[in-house]
C-alpha distance (Angstrom), angle and dihedral (degrees) to the residues before:
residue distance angle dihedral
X1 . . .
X2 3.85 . .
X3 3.98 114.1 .
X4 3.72 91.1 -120.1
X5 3.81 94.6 40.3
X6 3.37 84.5 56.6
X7 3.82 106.6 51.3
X8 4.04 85.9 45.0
X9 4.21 88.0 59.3
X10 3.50 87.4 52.9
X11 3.87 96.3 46.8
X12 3.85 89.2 45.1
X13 3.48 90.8 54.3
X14 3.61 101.3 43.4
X15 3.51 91.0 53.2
X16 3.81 96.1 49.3
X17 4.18 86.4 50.2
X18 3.95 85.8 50.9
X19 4.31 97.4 53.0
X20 3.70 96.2 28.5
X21 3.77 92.6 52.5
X22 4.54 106.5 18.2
X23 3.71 87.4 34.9
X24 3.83 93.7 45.0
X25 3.60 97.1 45.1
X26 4.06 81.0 52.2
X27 3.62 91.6 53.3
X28 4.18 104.0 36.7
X29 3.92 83.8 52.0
X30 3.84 105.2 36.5
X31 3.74 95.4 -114.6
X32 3.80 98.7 -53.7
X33 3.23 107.6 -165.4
X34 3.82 109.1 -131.2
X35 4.14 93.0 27.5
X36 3.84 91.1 50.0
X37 4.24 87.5 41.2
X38 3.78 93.6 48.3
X39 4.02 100.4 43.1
X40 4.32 91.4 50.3
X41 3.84 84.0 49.9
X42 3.94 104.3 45.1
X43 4.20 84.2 38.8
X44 3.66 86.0 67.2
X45 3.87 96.1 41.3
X46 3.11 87.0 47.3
X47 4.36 100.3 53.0
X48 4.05 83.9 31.1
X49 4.30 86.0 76.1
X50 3.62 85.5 25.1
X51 3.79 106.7 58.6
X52 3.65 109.5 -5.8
X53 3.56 101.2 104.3
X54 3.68 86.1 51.8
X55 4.09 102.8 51.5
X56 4.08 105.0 -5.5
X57 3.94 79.2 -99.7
X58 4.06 91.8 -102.0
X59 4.08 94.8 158.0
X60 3.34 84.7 166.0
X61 3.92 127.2 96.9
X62 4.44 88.8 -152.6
X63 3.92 89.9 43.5
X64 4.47 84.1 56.5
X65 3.59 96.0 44.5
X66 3.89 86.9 51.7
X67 4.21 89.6 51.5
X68 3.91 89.5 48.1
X69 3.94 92.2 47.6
X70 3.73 81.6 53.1
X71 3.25 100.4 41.6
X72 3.41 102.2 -116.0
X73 3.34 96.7 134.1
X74 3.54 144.3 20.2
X75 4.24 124.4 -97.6
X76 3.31 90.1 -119.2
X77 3.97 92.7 56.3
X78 3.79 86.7 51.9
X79 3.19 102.2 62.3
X80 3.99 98.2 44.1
X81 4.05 81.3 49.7
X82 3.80 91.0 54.0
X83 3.95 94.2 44.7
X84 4.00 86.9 49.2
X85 3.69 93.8 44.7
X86 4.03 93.3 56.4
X87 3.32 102.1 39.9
X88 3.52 94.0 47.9
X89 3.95 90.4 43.3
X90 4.24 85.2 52.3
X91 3.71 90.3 52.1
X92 3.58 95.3 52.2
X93 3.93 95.9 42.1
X94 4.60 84.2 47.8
X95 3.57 86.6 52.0
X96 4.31 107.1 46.7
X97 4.14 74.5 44.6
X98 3.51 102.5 50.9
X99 3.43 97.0 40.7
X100 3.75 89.0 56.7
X101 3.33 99.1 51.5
X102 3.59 97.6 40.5
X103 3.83 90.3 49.0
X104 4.08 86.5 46.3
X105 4.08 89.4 -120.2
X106 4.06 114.9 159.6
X107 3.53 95.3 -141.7
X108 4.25 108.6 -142.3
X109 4.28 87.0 -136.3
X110 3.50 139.1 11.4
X111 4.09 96.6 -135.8
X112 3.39 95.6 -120.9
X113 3.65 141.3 138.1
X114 3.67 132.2 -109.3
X115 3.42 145.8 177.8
X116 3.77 99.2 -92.0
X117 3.61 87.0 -46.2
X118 3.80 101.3 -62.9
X119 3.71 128.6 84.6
X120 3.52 125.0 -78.1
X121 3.50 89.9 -122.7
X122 4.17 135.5 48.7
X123 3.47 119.4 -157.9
X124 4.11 115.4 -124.5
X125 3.84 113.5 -171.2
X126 4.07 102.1 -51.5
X127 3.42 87.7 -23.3
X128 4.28 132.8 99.9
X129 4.10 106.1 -144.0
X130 3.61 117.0 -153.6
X131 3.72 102.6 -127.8
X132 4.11 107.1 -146.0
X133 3.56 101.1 -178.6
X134 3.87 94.3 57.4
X135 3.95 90.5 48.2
X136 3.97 94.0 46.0
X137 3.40 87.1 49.2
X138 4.20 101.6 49.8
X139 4.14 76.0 42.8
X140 3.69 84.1 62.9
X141 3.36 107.6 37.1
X142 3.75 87.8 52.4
X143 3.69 99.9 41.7
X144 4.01 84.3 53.3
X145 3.77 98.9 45.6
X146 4.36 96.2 43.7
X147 4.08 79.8 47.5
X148 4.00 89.2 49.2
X149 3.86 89.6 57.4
X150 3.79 111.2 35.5
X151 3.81 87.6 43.4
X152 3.93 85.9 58.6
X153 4.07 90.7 37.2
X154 3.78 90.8 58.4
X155 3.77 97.7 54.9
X156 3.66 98.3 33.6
X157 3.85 81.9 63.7
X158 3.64 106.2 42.6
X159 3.69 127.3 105.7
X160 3.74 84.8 -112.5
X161 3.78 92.0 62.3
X162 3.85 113.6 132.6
X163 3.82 86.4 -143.5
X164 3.66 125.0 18.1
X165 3.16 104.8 168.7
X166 3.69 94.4 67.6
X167 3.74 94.2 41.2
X168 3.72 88.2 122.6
X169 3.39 101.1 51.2
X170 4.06 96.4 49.2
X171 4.27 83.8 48.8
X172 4.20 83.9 47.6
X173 4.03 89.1 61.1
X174 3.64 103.6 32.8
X175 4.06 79.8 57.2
X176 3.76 92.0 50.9
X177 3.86 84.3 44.0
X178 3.50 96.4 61.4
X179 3.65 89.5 38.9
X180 4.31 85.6 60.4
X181 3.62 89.0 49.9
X182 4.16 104.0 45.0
X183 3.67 103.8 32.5
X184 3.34 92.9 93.1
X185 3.90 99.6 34.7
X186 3.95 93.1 52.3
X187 3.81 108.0 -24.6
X188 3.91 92.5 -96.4
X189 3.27 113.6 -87.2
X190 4.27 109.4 172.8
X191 3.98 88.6 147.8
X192 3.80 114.9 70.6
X193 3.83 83.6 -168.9
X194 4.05 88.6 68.8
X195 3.65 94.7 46.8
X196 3.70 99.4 49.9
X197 3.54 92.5 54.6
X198 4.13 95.4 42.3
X199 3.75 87.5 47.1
X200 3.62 86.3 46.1
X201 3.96 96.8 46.6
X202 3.58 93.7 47.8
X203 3.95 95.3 48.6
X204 4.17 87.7 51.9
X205 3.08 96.4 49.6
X206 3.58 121.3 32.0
X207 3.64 97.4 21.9
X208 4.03 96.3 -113.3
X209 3.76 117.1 145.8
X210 3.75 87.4 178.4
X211 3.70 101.3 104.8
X212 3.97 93.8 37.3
X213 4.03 85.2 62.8
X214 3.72 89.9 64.0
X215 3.24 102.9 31.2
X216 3.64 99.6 107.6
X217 3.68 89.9 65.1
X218 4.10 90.8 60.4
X219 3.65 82.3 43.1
X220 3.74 102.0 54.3
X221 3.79 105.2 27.9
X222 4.01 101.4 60.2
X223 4.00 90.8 44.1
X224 4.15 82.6 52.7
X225 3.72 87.0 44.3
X226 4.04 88.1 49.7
X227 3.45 94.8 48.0
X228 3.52 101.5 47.7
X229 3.49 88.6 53.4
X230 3.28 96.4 52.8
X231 4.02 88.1 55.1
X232 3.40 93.9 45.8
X233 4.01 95.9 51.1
X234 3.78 88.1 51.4
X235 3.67 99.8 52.7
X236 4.02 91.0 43.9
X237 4.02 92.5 45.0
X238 3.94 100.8 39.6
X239 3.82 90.0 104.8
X240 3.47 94.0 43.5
X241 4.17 86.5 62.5
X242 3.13 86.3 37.4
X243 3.53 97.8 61.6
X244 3.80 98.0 43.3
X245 3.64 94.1 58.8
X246 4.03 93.8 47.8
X247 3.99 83.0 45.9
X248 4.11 81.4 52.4
């Protein structure tokens, strides 16, 4: 099978593991906030050992943009990683669904994200009001939170890591960290993969456009987030490459 072929499988079916299991915990238990926390962060433990040495295990649209910026991988990668990522994130979030509604479940949440848990927009008189300071704010939290988690990704798996070997595991619970501290700010997104296919889900099938109207926020926040971490860990680790090439 073709290299990059390969490393797409393996993002495809990392994500899918990641919505149909995180996102369904999220969605069986109504966002509880140690359940939902725990299953994002042992999902990418567990595809970390699973498919890492396949892909790098990004499954996660902000955590590519954040390799290309750094040039750890090529354009051409990105994109195949990003196609991978969604479709296997759609899968997943078709399949918790259907199963639900084929099985005739009332699911307690939908595993979606919103703007710090309120719609995007209030209704004045006749009249819907964009509300600003609720979208800065889920721009925020997310931007914060993706930043929070690449930031640790990138030095977890550096050759300068203190311990390697349990680079996923420390990247497993800074995810569920994140996931303690923005559950109840937007549900945590950082993965615009996951909240494509949750908004996606939930618009199939049970007719809610609710989470596609703020979608671009979950979309554009955690690749900001990415790539500002990605900036960041280059200007703080220059010397650091520096210094193993001179040491070369």
């Amino acid at each position: 099978m073709n290299s990059l072929l390969k490393k797409a499988v393996a993002e495809c079916i990392g994500t899918f593991v990641l919505v149909f299991v995180a996102c369904g915990v999220a969605a069986l238990t109504g966002g509880n906030l140690v359940a939902t926390s725990l299953a994002f962060g042992l999902v990418i433990v567990a595809m970390a050992y699973s498919i890492g040495r396949i892909s790098g295990c990004h499954i996660n649209p902000a955590v590519s943009l954040a390799m290309l910026i750094a040039k750890k991988m090529t354009v051409k990668e990105f994109l195949a990683y990003v196609c991978a990522q969604i479709v296997g994130g759609f899968v997943g979030a078709l399949l918790i669904f259907g199963i639900a509604k084929m099985a005739g479940l009332n699911l307690a949440g939908n595993a979606c994200n919103y703007i710090v848990n309120s719609c995007q927009y209030t209704l004045a008189g006749n009249e819907y009001v964009i509300d600003f300071g609720k979208i800065f704010a889920a721009i925020l939290v997310e931007v914060v939170l993706t930043f929070i988690f690449v930031y640790v990704i990138f030095n977890a798996t550096s050759e300068k890591a203190t311990a390697p070997k349990l680079a996923g595991v420390i990247i497993g619970l800074t995810l569920t960290l994140v996931h303690l501290v923005g559950i109840g700010l937007t549900g945590t997104s950082v993965n615009p993969a996951r909240s494509i296919a949750t908004a996606l889900g939930d618009a199939i099938f049970n007719g809610k456009a609710d989470a596609l109207a703020q979608l671009w926020v979950f979309i554009v926040a955690p690749l900001a987030g990415g790539a500002l971490a990605a900036v960041v860990y280059k200007l703080l680790h220059k010397d650091e490459k520096a210094a193993s090439t001179d040491a070369e």
